[in-house]
C-alpha positions as YAML, in Angstrom:
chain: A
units: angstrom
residues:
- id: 1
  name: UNK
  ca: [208.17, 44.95, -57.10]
- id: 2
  name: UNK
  ca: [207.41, 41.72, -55.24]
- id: 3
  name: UNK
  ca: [209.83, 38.74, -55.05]
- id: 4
  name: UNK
  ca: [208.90, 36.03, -57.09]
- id: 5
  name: UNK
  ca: [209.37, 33.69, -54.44]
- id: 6
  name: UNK
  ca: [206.99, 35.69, -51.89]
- id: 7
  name: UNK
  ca: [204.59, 35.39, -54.71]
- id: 8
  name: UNK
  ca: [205.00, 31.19, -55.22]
- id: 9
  name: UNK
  ca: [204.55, 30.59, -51.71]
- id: 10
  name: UNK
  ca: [201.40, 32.54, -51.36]
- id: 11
  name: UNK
  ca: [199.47, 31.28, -54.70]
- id: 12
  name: UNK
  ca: [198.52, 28.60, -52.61]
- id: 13
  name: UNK
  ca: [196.54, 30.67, -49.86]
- id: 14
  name: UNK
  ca: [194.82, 32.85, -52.30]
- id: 15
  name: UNK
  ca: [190.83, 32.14, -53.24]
- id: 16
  name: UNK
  ca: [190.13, 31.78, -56.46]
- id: 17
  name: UNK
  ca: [186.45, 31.87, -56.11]
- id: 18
  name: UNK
  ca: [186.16, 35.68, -55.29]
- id: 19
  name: UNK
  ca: [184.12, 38.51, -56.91]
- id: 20
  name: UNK
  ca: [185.77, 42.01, -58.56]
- id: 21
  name: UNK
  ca: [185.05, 44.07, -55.62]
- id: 22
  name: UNK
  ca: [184.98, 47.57, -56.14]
- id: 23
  name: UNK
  ca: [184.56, 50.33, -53.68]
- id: 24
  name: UNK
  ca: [180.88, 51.69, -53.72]
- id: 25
  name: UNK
  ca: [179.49, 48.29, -53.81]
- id: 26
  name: UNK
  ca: [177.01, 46.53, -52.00]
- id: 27
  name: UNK
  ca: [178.28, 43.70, -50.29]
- id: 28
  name: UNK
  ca: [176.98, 40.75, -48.27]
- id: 29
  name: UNK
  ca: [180.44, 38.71, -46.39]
- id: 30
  name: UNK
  ca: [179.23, 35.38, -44.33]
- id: 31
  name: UNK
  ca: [182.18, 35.71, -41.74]
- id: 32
  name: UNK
  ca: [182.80, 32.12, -39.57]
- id: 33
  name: UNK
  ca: [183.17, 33.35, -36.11]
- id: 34
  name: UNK
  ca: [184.57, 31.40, -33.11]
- id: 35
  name: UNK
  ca: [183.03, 32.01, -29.47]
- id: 36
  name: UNK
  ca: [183.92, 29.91, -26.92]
- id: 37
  name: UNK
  ca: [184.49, 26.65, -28.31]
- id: 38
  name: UNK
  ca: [181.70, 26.96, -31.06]
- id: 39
  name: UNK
  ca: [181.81, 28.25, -34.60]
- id: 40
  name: UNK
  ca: [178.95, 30.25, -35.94]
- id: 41
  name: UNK
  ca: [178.17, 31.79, -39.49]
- id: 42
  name: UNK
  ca: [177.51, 35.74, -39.48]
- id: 43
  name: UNK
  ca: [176.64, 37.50, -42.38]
- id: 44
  name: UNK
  ca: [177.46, 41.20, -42.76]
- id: 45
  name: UNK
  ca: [175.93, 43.41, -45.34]
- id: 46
  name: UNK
  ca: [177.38, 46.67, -45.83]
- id: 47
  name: UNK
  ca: [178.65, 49.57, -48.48]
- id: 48
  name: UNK
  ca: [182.62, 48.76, -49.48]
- id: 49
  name: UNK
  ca: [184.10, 52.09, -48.66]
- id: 50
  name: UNK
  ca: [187.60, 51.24, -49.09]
- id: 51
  name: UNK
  ca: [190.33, 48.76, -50.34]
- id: 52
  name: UNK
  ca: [193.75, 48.22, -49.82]
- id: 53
  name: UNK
  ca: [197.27, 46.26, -50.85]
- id: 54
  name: UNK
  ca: [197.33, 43.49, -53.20]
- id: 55
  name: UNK
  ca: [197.73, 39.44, -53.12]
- id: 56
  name: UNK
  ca: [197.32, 37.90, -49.91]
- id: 57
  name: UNK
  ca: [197.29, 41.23, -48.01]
- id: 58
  name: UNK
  ca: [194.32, 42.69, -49.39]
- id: 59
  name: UNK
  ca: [191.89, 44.25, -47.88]
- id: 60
  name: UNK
  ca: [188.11, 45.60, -47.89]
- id: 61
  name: UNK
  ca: [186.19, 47.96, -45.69]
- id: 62
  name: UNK
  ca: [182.86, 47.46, -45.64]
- id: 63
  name: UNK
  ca: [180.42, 49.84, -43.71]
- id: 64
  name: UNK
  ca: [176.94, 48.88, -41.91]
- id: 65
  name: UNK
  ca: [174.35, 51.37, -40.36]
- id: 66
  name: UNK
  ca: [173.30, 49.07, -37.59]
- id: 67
  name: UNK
  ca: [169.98, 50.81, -35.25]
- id: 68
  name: UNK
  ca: [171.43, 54.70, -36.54]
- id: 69
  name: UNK
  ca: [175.18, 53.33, -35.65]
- id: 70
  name: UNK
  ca: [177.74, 52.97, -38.32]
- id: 71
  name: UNK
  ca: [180.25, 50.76, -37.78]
- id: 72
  name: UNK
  ca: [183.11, 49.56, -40.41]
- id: 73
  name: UNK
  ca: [185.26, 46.37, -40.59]
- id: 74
  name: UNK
  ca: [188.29, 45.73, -42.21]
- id: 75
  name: UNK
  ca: [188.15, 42.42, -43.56]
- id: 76
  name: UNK
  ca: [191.14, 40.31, -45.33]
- id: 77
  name: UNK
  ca: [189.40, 38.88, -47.85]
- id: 78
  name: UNK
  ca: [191.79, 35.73, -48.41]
- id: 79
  name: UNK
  ca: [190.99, 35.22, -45.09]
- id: 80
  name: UNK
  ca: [189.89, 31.44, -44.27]
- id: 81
  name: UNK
  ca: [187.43, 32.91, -41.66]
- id: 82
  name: UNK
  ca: [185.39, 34.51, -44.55]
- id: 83
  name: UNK
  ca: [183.45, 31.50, -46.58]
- id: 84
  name: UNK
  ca: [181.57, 33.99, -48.98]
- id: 85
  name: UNK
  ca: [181.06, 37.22, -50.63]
- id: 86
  name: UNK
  ca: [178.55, 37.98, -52.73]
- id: 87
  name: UNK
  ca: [178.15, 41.49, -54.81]
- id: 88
  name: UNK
  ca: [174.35, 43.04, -54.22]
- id: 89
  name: UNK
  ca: [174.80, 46.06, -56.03]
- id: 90
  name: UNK
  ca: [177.48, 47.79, -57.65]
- id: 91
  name: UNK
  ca: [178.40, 51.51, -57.61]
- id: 92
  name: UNK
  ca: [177.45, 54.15, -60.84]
- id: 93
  name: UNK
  ca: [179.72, 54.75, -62.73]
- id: 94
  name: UNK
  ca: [179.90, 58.35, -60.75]
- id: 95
  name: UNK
  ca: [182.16, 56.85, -57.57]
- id: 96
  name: UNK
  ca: [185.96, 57.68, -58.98]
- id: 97
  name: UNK
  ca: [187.47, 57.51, -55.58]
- id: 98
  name: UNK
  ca: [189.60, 54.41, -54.10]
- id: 99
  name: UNK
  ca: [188.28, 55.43, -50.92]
- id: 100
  name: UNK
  ca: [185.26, 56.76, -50.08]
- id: 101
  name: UNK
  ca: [185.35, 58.13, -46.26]
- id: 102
  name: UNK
  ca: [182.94, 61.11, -46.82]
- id: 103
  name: UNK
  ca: [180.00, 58.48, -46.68]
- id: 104
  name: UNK
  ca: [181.29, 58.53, -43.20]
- id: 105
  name: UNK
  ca: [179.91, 62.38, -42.93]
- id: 106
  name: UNK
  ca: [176.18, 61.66, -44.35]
- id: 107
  name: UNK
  ca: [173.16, 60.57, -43.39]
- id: 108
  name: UNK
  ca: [169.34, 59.85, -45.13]
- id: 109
  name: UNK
  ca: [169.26, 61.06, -48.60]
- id: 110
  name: UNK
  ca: [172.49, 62.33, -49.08]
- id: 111
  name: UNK
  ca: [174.50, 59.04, -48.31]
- id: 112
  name: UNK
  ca: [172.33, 57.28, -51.01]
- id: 113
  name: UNK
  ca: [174.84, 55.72, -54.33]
- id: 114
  name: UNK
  ca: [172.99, 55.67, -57.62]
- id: 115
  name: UNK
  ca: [173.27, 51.57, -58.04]
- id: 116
  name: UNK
  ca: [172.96, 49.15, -60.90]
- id: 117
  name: UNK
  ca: [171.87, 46.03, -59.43]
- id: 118
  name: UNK
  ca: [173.72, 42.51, -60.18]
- id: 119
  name: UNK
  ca: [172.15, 39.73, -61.74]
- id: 120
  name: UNK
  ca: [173.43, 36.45, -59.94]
...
C-alpha cells in the first residue's frame, strides 16, 4: 500500500488531461525533445505493447516499425517532456494480455490487431 503522504506530494505532478491507455492501442505521443540548446516537437506513432506501475511512475511502451526496423520506447507518461497523447485506435476486445511482447515475433499479416477506431 502506498503512504498517504507519497501520494499528497505527487498529486501535484500528475496530468489530468490524459487518455485510458490500454495495451493494444494505437497511439500517437508528441514528445518535446532537447538537442543542443533547442527544443523540438516529435511525434511518435506506434502500437502500446506494454504498461507498467501506477501514479507518477507509470509507464507505456509503445512500438514503431520504422523502414522494416522495430524499435520500442518506454515512455513516463506524467512526464513534462510529453505534451500529448492522443488514442488512434483501440485494441478488440480479443487482446487479454497486460503485455503483449509476441508482436515482437511477427511480421505482415500476422502482427495485424482487429481495431475499432476512436471518434475524437
Amino acid at each position: 500500500m502506498r503512504d498517504k503522504f507519497v501520494e499528497l506530494a505527487e498529486k501535484e505532478y500528475l496530468k489530468s488531461d490524459l487518455p485510458e491507455i490500454k495495451t493494444g492501442d494505437q497511439v500517437s505521443v508528441l514528445l518535446s525533445i532537447k538537442e543542443g540548446g533547442k527544443e523540438r516537437t516529435q511525434r511518435l506513432d506506434g502500437l502500446v505493447i506494454a504498461q507498467a506501475s501506477t501514479g507518477l511512475t507509470k509507464t507505456i511502451t509503445v512500438r514503431k516499425i520504422s523502414s522494416g526496423i522495430g524499435f520500442e520506447r518506454v515512455l513516463l507518461i506524467h512526464s513534462p517532456y510529453i505534451k500529448n497523447i492522443k488514442i488512434l485506435a483501440t485494441g478488440a476486445k480479443k487482446i487479454r494480455r497486460s503485455k503483449i511482447y509476441y508482436m515482437r515475433a511477427l511480421k505482415g499479416k500476422k502482427a495485424r490487431i482487429q481495431y475499432s477506431e476512436v471518434n475524437n
